[in-house]
N, C-alpha and C positions, 0 to 999 in steps of 0.2 A: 393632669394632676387630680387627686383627688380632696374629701373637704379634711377637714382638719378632724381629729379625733380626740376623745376625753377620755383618757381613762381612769375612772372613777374606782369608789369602793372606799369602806369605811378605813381608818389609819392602820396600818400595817400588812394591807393585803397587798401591797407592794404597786401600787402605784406608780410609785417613781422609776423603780426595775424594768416593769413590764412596757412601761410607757418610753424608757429610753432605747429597750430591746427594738422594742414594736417604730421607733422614728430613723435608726439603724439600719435595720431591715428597709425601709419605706426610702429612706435616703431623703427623710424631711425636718426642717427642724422642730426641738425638745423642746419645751418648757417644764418646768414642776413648779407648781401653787405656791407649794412651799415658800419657795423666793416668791413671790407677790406679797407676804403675809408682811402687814405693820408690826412693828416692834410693840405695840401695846396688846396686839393678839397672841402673837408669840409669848408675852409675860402674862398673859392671864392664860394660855393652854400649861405653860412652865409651872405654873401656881397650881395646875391641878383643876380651872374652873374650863367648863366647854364653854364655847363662841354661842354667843345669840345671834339674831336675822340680824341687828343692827351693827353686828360686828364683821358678819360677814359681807355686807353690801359691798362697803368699796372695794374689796380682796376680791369677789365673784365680778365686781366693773373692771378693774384691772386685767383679768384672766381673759372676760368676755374682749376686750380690747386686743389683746393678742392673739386670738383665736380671728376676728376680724381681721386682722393684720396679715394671718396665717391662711386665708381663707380658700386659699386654692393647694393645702396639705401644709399638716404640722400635726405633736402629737402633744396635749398636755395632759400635767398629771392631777387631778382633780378630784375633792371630794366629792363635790354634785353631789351631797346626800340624799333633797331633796326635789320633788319636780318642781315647785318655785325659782328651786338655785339653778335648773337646767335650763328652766324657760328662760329666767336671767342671761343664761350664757346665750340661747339660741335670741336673743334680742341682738345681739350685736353678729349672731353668728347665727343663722335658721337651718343650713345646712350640714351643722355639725354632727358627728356618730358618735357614740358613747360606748365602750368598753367596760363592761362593769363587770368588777372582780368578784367574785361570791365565795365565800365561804365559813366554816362556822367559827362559833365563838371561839371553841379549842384550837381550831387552825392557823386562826388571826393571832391568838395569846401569845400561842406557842413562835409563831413569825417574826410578833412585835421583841418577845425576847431576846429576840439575838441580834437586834441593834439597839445597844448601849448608846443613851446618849442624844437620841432623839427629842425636842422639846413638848413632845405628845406622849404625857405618861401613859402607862398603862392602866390605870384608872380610869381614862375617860372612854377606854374603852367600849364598855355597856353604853355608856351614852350614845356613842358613834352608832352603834345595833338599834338602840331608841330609835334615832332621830332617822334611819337610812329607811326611803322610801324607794324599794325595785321601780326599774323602768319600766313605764307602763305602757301597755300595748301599743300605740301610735307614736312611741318614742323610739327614735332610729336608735337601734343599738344592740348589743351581743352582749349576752349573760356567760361568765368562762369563770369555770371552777378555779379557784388559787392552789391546790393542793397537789401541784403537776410543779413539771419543771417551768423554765421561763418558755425556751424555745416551742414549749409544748402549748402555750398559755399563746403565746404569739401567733402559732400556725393554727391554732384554732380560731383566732379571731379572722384571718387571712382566709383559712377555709370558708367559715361563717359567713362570708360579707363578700366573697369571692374576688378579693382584691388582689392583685399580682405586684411585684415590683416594677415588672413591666411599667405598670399605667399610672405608677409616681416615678417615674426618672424626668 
């Protein structure tokens, strides 16, 4: 089995998609952040206000909990915007890999669009671009353009990190 994965990236580069594709594939189990998030975070992202460090702490100890729990493969879907919030995760998880979704503001907009309904308006958008700190060099992980299909978004990651199905059954 392999370690558990994060697939990151600021809100609407499909996180949730890529991450349920990419745990299908892998035949390990999903999570999405999403479900971790408190009701007071959820009403203040609904309200239009972005999450601070102190909002996000126990949401990123929850995640990193699962991710520990998952620790021999699973996949979550994950802001990790920043290397504090990854370091966070790799406390409870040090062997985790990171999936980080890339792509530009127009991509993301254009993405966030077409799911109505979301409780992450599209204004907090630019913030999300603000705050996202790329994985830096001694950070396990694959940078994969969003602007592809899923299956395309998946086998690239698989390519990348030369993971099989094989070696997660």
């Amino acid at each position: 089995m392999g370690s558990p994965i994060v697939v990151m990236g600021v809100s609407g580069s499909g996180k949730s998609t890529v991450g349920a594709a990419l745990a299908q594939r892998l035949r390990v189990p999903f999570g999405d952040a999403d479900d971790f998030h408190p009701p007071a975070n959820i009403a203040k992202m609904t309200a239009g206000e972005p999450l601070n460090d102190d909002d996000r702490y126990p949401w990123l100890e929850a995640i990193g909990e699962w991710l520990a729990e998952h620790h021999d493969g699973g996949v979550m879907s994950c802001s990790a915007l920043k290397r504090p919030y990854r370091d966070q995760l790799r406390r409870h998880c040090p062997d985790v890999e990171f999936l980080h979704l890339s792509g530009s503001m127009d991509v993301i907009a254009r993405r966030q669009a077409s799911r109505p309904g979301h409780f992450m308006p599209a204004s907090l958008l630019k913030s999300q671009f603000d705050t996202l700190e790329p994985l830096d060099a001694d950070e396990h992980g694959v940078v994969v353009d969003v602007d592809q299909n899923i299956d395309a978004i998946v086998e690239a990651y698989l390519s990348a990190t030369g993971t099989t199905e094989q070696e997660n059954r």
